[in-house]
matplotlib code that plots the C-alpha trace (Angstrom):
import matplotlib.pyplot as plt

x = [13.4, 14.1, 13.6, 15.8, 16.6, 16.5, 16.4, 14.6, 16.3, 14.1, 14.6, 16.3, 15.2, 13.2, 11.5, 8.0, 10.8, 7.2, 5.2, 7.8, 8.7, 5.6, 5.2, 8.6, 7.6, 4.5, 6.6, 8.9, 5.9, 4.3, 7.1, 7.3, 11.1, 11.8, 11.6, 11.6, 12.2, 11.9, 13.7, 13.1, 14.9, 17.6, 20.9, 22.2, 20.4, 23.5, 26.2, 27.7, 26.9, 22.9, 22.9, 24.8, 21.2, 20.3, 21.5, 20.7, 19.4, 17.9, 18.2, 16.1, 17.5, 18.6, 21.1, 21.9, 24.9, 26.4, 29.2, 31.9, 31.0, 27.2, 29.3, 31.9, 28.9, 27.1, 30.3, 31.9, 28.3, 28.0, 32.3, 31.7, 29.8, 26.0, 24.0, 23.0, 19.9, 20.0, 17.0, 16.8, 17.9, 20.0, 22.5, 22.3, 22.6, 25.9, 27.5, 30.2, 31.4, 33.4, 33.0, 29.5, 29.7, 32.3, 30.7, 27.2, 29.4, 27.9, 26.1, 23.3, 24.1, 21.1, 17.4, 15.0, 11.6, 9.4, 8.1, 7.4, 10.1, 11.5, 13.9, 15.9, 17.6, 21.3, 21.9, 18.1, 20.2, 21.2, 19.7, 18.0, 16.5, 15.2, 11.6, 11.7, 10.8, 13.7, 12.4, 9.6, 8.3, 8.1, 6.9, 9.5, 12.1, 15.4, 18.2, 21.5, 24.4, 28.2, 29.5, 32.1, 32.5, 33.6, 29.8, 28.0, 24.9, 21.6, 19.6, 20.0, 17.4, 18.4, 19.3, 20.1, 20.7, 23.2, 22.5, 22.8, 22.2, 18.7, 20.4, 23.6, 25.2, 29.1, 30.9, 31.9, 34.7, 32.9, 29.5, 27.3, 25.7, 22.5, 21.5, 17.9, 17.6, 13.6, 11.1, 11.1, 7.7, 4.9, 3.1, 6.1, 7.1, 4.0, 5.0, 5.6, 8.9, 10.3, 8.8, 10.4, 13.4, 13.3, 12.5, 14.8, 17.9, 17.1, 17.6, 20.7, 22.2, 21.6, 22.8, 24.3, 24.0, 21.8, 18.7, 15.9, 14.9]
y = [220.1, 217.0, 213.7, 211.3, 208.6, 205.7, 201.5, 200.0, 196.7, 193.9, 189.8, 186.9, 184.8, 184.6, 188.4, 189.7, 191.0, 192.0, 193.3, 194.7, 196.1, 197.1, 199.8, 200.8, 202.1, 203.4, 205.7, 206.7, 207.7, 209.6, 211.9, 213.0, 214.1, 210.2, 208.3, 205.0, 201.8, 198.5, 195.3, 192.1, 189.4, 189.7, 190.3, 190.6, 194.1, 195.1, 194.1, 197.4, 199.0, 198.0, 200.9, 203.8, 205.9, 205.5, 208.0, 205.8, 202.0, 201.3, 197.8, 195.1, 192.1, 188.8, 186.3, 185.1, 184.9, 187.8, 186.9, 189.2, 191.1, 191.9, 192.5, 195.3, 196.9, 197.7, 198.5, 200.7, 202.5, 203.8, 204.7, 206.8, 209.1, 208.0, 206.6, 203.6, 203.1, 199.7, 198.9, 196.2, 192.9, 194.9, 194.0, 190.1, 190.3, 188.2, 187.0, 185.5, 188.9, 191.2, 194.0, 194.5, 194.1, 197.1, 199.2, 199.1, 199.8, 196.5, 193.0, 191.7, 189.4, 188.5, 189.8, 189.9, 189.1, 191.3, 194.0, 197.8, 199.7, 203.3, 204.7, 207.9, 210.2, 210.7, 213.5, 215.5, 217.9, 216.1, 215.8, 212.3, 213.1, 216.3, 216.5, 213.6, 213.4, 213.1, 210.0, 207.4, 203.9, 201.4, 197.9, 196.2, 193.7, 195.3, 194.2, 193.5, 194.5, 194.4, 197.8, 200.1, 202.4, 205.4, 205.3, 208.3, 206.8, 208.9, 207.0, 204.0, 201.7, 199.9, 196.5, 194.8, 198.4, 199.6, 201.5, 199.9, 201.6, 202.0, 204.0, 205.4, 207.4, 206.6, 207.1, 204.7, 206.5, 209.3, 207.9, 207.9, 205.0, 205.4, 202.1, 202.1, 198.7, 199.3, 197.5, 193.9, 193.8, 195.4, 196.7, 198.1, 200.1, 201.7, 203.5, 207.5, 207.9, 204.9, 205.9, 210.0, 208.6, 206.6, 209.5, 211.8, 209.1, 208.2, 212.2, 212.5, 209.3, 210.3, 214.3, 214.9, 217.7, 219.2, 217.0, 219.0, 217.4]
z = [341.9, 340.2, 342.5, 344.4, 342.3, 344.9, 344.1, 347.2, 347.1, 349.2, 349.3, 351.3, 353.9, 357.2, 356.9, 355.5, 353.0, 350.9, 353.1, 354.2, 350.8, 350.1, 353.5, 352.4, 349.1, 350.5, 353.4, 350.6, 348.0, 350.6, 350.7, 347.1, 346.9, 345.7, 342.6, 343.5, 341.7, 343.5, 342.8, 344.4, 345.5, 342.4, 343.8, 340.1, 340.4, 342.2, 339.8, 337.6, 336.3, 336.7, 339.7, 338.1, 337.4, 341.1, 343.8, 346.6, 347.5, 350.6, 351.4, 353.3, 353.1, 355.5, 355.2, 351.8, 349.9, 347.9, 344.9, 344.1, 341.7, 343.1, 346.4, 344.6, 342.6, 345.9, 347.8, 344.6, 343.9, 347.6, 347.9, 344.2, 346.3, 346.3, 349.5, 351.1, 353.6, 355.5, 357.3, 360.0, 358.7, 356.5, 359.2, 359.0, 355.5, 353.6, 356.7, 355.1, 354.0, 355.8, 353.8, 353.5, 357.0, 357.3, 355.0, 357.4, 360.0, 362.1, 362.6, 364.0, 367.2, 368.7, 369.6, 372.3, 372.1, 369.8, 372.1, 373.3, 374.0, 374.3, 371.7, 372.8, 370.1, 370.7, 368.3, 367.2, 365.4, 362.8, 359.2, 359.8, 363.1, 362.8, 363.8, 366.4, 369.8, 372.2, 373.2, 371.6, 371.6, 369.3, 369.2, 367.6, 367.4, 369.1, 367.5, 369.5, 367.1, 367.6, 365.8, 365.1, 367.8, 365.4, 363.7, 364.7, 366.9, 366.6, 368.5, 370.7, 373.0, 376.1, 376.2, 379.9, 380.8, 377.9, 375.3, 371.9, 368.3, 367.1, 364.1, 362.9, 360.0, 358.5, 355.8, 352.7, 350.6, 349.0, 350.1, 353.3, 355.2, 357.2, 359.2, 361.0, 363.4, 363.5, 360.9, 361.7, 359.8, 357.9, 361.6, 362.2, 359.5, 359.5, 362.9, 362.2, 363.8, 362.0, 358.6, 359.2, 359.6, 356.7, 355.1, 356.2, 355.9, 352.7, 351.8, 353.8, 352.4, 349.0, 349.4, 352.7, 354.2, 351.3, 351.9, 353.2, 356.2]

ax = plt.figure().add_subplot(projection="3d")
ax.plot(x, y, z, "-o")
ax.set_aspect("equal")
plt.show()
């Protein structure tokens, strides 16, 4: 079976964004259905048509500032029918612009204080989840996220006793979203449940309901 052609995209500010990278690639290579090319840091990476051989990017990245036509070659690539993975700070990336914000289907607001605490799967049926326990815990930094309430949640944490998204699947035109709030840093990415669904979205995002879980 030929192999998941996936760009790990990883840069900006504040986050381990390489050792962070670097467990990232590691999860995915474990796996063996991905081949993985990883670009650092070089938002021209995104501009078209620089990601027409990949079938799916999965994206680490925080704040910054994304121009036009990096901003439509990201957007465009994942609406012609091809996948994107956002992992944590993927959410607080380009916060000046609204559509990358819509297309990930939320924001980051705010975060508690890097700590233990339990994750609960909404929907262990589905491709990204499969495998999981109903319920796990993570040590992590949870992030608080205002969101569009017609993503599909798959698992969410409490948060001053509500539930808010740990991780979500949405569409993009032809194209599908997975966002994953865990991996704040290296320790955390190593964590099994984290790096399954990694895994597992990264599959889904780039074939749907065809990956293997």
């Amino acid at each position: 079976m030929d192999k998941i052609r996936t760009l790990l995209f990883t840069g900006g500010e504040i986050h381990d964004y390489k050792g962070v990278g670097r467990e990232l690639y590691e999860a995915l290579s474990e796996d063996g259905r991905f081949e993985i090319t990883h670009v650092e840091d070089d938002l021209s990476a995104l501009e078209a048509p620089k990601l027409d051989p990949y079938e799916v990017i999965v994206f680490f990245y925080t704040v910054g500032e994304i121009s036009d036509s990096q901003k439509n070659g990201l957007l465009n690539f994942v609406a012609s029918g091809r996948g994107y993975v956002g992992v944590h700070s993927a959410a607080d990336s380009f916060r000046n612009c609204p559509e990358y914000r819509a297309m990930v289907g939320g924001y980051f607001v705010t975060h508690p204080h890097f700590r233990r605490y339990q994750v609960s799967v909404a929907d262990p049926e589905h491709p990204v989840m499969r495998g999981l326990p109903e319920e796990f815990f993570v040590e992590d930094e949870q992030y608080i996220l205002d969101y569009d309430p017609r993503v599909h949640v798959l698992a969410s944490a409490l948060w001053k006793g509500c539930a808010m998204p740990v991780a979500w699947v949405k569409p993009w035109g032809e194209g599908r979203v997975c966002y994953i709030a865990l991996g704040h840093c290296p320790e955390s990415c190593r964590d099994e449940n984290f790096k399954k669904m990694l895994r597992q979205g990264t599959a889904w995002a780039a074939k749907g309901d065809a990956a293997e879980a």
